[in-house]
N, C-alpha and C positions, 0 to 999 in steps of 0.2 A: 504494500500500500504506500502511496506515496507520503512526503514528509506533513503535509498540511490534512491530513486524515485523521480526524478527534478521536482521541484514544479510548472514549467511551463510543464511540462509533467501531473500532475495532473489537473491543472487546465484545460488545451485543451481536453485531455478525460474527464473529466467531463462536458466540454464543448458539448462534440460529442456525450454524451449518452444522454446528454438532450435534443441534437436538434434531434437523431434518436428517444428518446420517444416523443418529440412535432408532428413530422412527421406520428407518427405510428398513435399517436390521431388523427390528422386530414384526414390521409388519408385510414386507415384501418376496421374505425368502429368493433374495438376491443374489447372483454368486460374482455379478461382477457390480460394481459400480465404478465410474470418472467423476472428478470434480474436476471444473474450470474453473477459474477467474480471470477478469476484464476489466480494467478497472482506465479511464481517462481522468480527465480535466476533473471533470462535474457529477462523474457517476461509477459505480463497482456494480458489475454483475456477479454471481454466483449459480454458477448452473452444476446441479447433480446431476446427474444419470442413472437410471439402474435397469438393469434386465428381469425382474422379479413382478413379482404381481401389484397390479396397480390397485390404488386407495383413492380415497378422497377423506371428505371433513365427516361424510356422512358415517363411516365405517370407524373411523380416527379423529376422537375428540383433539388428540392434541396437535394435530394436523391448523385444526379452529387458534388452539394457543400460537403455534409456531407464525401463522399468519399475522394474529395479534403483537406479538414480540416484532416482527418485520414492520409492519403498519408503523407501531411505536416509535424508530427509529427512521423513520419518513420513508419506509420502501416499499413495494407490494410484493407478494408473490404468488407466484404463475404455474401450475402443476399441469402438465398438459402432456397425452401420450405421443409417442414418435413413434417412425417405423420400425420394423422389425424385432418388438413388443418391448420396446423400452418406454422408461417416463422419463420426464425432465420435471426437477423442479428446480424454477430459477428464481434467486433473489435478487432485486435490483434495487438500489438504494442511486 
């Protein structure tokens, strides 16, 4: 992350990518997962991946928190299936 990145801004996303990789382990039976990161001027992305079975808020309350924790920190996040039966979930702040 670059040097002008508020450190409570680091910590919360780090925060948030941990509890979305804890959540993937527990509820996806994944055997592969990637993490990216993007990060410019004005904005950090966070995209996970995983090949495991897909969730949403409905199935996974804390799915509902991890959104909130993101919102919190001014970002949204995006859980949306890809091909070849993977999900991404990405955070963008």
């Amino acid at each position: 992350m670059s040097a002008s990145c508020p450190a409570n801004l680091e910590e919360n996303l780090f925060q948030a990518v941990q509890e979305a990789l804890n959540l993937i382990l527990k509820k996806s039976q994944a055997d592969e997962v990637k993490v990216r990161l993007d990060s410019d001027y004005d904005s950090i992305l966070v995209e996970i991946r995983h090949n495991g079975a897909e969730f949403g808020p409905e199935e996974t309350p804390e799915l509902t928190s991890l959104g909130e924790s993101v919102t919190a920190i001014g970002g949204k996040l995006v859980i949306a299936p890809v091909a070849n039966h993977w999900t991404t979930l990405q955070i963008k702040v």
